[in-house]
TORTIDO-38151 format. One record per residue (C-alpha): x, y, z; residue number from 1; residue in three letters. Coordinates in nm, 4 decimals, padded with zeros to 6 digits, always signed. Each point is the difference from the previous one (the first is absolute). Example, Ala and Ser with C-alpha at 12.3 -4.5 7.8 and 13.67 -1.06 7.14 Angstrom:
<atoms>
+----------+----------+----------+-----+------+
|       xx |       yy |       zz | seq | type |
+----------+----------+----------+-----+------+
| +01.2300 | -00.4500 | +00.7800 |   1 |  ALA |
| +00.1370 | +00.3440 | -00.0660 |   2 |  SER |
+----------+----------+----------+-----+------+
</atoms>
This chain:
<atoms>
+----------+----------+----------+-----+------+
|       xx |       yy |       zz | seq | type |
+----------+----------+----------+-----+------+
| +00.3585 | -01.1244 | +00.1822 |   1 |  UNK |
| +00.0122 | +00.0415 | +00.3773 |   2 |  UNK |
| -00.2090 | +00.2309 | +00.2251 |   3 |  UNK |
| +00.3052 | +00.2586 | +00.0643 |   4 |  UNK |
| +00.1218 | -00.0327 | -00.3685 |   5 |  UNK |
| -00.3337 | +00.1440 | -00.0610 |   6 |  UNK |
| +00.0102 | +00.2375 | +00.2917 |   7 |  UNK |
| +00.2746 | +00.1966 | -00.1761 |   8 |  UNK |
| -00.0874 | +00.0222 | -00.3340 |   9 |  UNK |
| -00.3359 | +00.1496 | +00.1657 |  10 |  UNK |
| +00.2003 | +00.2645 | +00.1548 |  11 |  UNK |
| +00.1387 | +00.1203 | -00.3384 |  12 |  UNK |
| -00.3394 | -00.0497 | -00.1908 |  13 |  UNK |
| -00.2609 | +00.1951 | +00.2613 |  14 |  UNK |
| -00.2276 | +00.2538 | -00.0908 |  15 |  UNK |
| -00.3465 | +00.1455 | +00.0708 |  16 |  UNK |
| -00.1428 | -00.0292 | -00.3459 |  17 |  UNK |
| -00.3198 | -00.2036 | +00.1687 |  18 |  UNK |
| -00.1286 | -00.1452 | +00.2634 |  19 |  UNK |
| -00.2442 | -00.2697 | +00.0605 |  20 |  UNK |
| -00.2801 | +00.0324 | +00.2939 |  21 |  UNK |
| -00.1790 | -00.3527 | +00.0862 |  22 |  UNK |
| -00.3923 | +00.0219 | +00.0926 |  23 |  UNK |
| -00.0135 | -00.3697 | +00.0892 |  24 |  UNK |
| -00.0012 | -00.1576 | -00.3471 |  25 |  UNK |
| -00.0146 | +00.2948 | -00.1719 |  26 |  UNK |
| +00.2875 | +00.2079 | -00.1386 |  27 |  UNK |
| -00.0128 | +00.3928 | -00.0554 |  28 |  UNK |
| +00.3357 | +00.1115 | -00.1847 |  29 |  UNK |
| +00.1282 | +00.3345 | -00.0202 |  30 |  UNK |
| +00.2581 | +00.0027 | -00.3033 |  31 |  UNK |
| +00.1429 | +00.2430 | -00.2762 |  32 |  UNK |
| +00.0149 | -00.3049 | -00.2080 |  33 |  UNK |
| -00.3437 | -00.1241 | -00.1949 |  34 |  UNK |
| -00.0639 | -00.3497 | +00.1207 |  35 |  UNK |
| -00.1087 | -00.3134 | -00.1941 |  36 |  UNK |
| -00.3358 | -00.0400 | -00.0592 |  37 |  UNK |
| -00.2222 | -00.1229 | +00.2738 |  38 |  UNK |
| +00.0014 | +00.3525 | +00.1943 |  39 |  UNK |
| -00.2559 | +00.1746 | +00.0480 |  40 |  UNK |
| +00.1610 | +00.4104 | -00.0697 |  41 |  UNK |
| -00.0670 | +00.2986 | +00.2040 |  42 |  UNK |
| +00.0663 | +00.3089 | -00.0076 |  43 |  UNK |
| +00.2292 | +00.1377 | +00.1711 |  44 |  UNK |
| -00.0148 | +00.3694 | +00.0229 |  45 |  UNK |
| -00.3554 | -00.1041 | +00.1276 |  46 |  UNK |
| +00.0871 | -00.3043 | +00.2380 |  47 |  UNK |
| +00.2300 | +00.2694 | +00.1994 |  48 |  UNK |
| -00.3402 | +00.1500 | +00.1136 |  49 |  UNK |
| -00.1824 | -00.2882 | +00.1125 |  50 |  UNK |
| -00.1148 | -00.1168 | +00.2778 |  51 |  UNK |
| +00.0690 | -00.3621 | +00.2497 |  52 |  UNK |
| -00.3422 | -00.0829 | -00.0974 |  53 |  UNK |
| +00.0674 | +00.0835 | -00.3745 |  54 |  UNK |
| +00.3173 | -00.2041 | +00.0220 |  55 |  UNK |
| -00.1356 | -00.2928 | +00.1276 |  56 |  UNK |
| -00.2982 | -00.0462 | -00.1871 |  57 |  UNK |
| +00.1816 | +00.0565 | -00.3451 |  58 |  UNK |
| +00.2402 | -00.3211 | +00.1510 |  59 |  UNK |
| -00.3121 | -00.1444 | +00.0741 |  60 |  UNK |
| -00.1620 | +00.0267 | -00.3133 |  61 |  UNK |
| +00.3277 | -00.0886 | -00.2361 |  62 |  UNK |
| +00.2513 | -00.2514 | +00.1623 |  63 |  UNK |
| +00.2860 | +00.1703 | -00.1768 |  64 |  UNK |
| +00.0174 | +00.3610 | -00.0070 |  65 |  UNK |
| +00.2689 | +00.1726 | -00.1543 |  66 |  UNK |
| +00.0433 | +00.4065 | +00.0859 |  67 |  UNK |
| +00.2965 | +00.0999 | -00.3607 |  68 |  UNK |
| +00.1376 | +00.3193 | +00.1354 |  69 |  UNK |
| +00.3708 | +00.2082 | -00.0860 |  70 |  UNK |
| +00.0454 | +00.0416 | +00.3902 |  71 |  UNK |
| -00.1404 | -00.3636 | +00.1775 |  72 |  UNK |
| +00.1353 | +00.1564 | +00.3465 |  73 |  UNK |
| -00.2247 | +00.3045 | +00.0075 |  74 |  UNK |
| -00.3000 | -00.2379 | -00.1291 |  75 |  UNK |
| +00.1445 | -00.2391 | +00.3045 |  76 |  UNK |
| +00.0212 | +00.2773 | +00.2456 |  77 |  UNK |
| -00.3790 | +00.0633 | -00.0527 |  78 |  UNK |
| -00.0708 | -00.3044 | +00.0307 |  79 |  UNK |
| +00.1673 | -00.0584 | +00.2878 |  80 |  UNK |
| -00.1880 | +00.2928 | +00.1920 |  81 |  UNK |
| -00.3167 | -00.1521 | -00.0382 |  82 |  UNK |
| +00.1056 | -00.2993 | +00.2258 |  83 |  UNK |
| +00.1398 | -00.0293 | +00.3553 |  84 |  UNK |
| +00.3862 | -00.0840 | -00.0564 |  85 |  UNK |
| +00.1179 | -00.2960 | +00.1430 |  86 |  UNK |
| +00.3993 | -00.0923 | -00.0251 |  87 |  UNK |
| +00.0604 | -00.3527 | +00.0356 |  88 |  UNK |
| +00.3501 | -00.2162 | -00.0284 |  89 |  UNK |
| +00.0750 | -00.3013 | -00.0635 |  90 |  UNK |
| +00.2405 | -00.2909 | -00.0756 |  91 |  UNK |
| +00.0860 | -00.1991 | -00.3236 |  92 |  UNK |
| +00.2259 | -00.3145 | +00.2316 |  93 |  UNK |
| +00.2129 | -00.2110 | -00.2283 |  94 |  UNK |
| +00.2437 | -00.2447 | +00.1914 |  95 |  UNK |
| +00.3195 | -00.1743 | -00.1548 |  96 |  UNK |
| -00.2371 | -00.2522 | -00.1522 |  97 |  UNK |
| -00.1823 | +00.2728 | -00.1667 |  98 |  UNK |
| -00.3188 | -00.0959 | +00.1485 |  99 |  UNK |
| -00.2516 | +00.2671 | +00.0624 | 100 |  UNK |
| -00.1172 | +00.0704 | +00.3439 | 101 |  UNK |
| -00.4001 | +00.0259 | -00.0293 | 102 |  UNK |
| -00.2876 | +00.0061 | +00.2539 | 103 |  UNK |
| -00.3537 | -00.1166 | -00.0009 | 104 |  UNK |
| -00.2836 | +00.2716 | +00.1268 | 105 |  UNK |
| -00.3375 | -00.0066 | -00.0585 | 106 |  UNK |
| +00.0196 | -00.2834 | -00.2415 | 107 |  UNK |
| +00.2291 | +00.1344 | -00.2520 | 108 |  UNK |
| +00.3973 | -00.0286 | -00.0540 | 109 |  UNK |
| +00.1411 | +00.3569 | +00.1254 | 110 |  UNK |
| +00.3486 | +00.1455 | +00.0836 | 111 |  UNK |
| +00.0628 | +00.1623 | +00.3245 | 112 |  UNK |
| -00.0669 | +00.3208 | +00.0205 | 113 |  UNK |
| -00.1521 | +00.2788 | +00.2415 | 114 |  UNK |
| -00.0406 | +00.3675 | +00.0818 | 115 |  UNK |
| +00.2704 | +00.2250 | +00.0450 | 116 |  UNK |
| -00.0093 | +00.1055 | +00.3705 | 117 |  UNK |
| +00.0618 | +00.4133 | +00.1218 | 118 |  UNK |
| +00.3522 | +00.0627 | -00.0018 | 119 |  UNK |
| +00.0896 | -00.3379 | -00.1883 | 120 |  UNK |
| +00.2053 | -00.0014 | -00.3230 | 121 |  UNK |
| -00.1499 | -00.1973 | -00.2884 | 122 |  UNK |
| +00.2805 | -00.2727 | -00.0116 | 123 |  UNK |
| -00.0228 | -00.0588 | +00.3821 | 124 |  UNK |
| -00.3701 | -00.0602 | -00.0313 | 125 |  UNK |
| +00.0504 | -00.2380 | -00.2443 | 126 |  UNK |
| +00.2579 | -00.1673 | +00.2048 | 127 |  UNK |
| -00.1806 | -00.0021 | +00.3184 | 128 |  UNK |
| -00.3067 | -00.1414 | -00.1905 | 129 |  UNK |
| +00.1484 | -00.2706 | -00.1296 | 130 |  UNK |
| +00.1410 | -00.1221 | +00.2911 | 131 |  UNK |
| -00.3591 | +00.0286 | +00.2043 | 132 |  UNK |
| -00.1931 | -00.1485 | -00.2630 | 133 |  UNK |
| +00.2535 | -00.3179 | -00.0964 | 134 |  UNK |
| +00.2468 | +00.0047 | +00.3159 | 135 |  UNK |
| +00.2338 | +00.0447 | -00.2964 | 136 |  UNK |
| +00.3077 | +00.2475 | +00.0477 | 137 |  UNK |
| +00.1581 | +00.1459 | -00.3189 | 138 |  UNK |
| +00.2195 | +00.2318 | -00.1381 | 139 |  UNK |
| -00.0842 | +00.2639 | -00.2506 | 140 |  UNK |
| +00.2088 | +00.0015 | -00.3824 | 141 |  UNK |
| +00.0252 | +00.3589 | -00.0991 | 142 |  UNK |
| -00.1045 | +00.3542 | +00.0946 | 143 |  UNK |
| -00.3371 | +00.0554 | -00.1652 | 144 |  UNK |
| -00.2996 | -00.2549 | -00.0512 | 145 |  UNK |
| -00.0203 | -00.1722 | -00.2543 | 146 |  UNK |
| -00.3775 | +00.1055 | -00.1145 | 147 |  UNK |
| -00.2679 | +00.1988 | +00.1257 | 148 |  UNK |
| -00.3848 | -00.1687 | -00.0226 | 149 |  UNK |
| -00.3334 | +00.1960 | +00.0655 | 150 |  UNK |
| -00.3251 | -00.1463 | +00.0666 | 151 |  UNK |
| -00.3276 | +00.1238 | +00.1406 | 152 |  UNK |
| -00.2335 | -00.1692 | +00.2392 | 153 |  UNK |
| -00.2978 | +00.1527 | +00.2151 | 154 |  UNK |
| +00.0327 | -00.0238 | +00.3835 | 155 |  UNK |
| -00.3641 | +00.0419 | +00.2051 | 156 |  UNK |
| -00.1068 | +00.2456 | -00.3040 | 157 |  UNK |
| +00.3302 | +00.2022 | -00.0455 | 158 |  UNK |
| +00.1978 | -00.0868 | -00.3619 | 159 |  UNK |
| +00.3977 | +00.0015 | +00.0812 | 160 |  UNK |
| +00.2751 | -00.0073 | -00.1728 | 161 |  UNK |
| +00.2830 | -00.2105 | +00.0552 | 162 |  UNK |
| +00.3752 | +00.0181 | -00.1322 | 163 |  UNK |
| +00.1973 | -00.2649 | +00.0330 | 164 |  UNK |
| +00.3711 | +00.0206 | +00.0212 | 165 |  UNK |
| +00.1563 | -00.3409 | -00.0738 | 166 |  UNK |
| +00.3519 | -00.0451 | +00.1167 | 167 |  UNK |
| +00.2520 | -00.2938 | -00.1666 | 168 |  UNK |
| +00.0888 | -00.1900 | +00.3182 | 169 |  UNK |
| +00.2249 | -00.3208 | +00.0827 | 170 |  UNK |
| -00.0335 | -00.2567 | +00.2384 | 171 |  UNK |
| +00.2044 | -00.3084 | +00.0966 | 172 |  UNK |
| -00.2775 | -00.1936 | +00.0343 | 173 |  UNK |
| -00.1737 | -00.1313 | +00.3166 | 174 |  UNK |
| -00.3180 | -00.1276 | +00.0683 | 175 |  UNK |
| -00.2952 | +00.2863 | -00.0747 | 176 |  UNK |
| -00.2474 | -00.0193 | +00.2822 | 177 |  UNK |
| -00.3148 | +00.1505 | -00.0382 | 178 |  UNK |
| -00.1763 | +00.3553 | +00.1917 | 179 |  UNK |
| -00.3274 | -00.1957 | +00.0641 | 180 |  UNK |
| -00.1074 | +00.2811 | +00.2052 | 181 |  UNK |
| -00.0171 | +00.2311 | -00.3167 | 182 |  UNK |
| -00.2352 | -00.2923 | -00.1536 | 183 |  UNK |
| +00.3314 | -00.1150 | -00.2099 | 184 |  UNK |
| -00.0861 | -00.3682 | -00.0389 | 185 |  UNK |
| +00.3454 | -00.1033 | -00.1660 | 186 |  UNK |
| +00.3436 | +00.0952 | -00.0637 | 187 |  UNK |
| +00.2354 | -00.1992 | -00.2453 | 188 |  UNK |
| +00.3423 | +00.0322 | -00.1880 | 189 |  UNK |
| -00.1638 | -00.0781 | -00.3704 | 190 |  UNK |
| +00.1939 | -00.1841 | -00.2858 | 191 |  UNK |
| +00.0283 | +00.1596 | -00.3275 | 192 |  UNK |
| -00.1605 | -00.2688 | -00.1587 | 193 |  UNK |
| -00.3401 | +00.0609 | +00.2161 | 194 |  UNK |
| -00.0551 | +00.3484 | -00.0135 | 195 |  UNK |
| -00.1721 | +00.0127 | -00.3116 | 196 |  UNK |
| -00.2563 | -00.2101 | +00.1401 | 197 |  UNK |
| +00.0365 | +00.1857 | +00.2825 | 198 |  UNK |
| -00.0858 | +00.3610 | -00.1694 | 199 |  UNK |
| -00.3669 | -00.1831 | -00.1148 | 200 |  UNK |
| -00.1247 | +00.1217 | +00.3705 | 201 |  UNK |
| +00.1556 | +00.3362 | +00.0880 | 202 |  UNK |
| +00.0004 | +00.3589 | -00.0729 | 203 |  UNK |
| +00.0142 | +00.1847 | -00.3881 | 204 |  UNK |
| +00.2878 | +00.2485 | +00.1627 | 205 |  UNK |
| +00.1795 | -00.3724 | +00.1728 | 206 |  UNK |
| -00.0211 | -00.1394 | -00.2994 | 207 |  UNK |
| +00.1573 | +00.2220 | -00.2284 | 208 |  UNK |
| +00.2508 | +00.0574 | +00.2890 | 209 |  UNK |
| +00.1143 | -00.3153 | -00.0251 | 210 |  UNK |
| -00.0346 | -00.1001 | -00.3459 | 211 |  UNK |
| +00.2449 | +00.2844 | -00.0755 | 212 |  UNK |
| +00.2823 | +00.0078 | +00.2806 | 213 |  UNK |
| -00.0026 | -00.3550 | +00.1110 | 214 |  UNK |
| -00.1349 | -00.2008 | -00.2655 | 215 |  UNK |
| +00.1697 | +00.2684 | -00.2773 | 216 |  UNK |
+----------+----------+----------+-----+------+
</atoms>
């Protein structure tokens, strides 16, 4: 099934029954659902009280976390206060090959993506970021993104939180060149065939990313 196949039938299917929040390798879920075994549960009338320091060292401790609550966004929303918020867009490139448009940074296989800038919509972010990191100019399919993705990561002693919107874009192709002055060391249209291998050195939230809108 293509990328924009999927695309719509995501459009018809979303919801905000969980959400998933990346600490590194770690996962914390927020969910109304009971997950498979494997979790470690908390609860959630008393995660809604805790604190950053809480938060993180329960992640810490247990590499999957799982908060079961009837209402995940208030449980999110408490979460999320806790953390400096940090919007981010990005691009998922296909081109009439259906190879994926991927960068290399810091050693792992990443997709472009950056910080929204003031006044800045979320799709032209993603946009303008794809074309700085990869020299690659695209067009987006649809009016929403296709996903959001949250991680966490700790910047000179402050924990932030970072959203991710990922936008379904389409190139004609061209020859990615990589933003070496933002340490990106590579920039390639990837085959179908190698992105599994490809997946073995990148991110949990790139990984599912892929594995469920490209790769289906």
């Amino acid at each position: 099934m293509s990328l924009f196949c999927i695309f719509a039938q995501t459009q018809a299917m979303k919801h905000n029954d969980s959400y998933t929040i990346f600490f590194g390798e770690a996962e914390l879920l927020i969910t109304r659902d009971m997950p498979s075994d494997g979790y470690h549960i908390v609860d959630a009338e008393a995660f809604e009280s805790f604190s950053q320091a809480k938060i993180v060292k329960i992640v810490e401790n247990s590499k999957y976390v799982a908060v079961v609550t009837p209402s995940p966004d208030q449980a999110f929303e408490a979460l999320r206060a806790e953390f400096k918020w940090v919007e981010a867009s990005g691009g998922v490139v296909t081109n009439v090959a259906g190879d994926l448009l991927m960068i290399h940074l810091r050693g792992r296989w990443d997709l472009p993506k950056g910080q929204v800038e003031r006044g800045e919509s979320s799709r032209d972010a993603a946009l303008r970021e794809v074309e700085e990191e990869t020299g690659i100019k695209a067009e987006v399919v649809g009016n929403e993104p296709l996903t959001c993705t949250y991680h966490t990561y700790n910047t000179y002693g402050e924990w932030e939180l970072k959203r991710t919107a990922w936008w379904a874009m389409r190139s004609e192709g061209g020859v990615p060149k990589a933003q070496s002055e933002e340490g990106i060391t590579g920039a390639e249209w990837c085959e179908r065939a190698t992105l599994r291998e490809r997946l073995k050195t990148t991110y949990p939230t790139i990984k599912r990313l892929v594995e469920r809108y490209v790769l289906g």
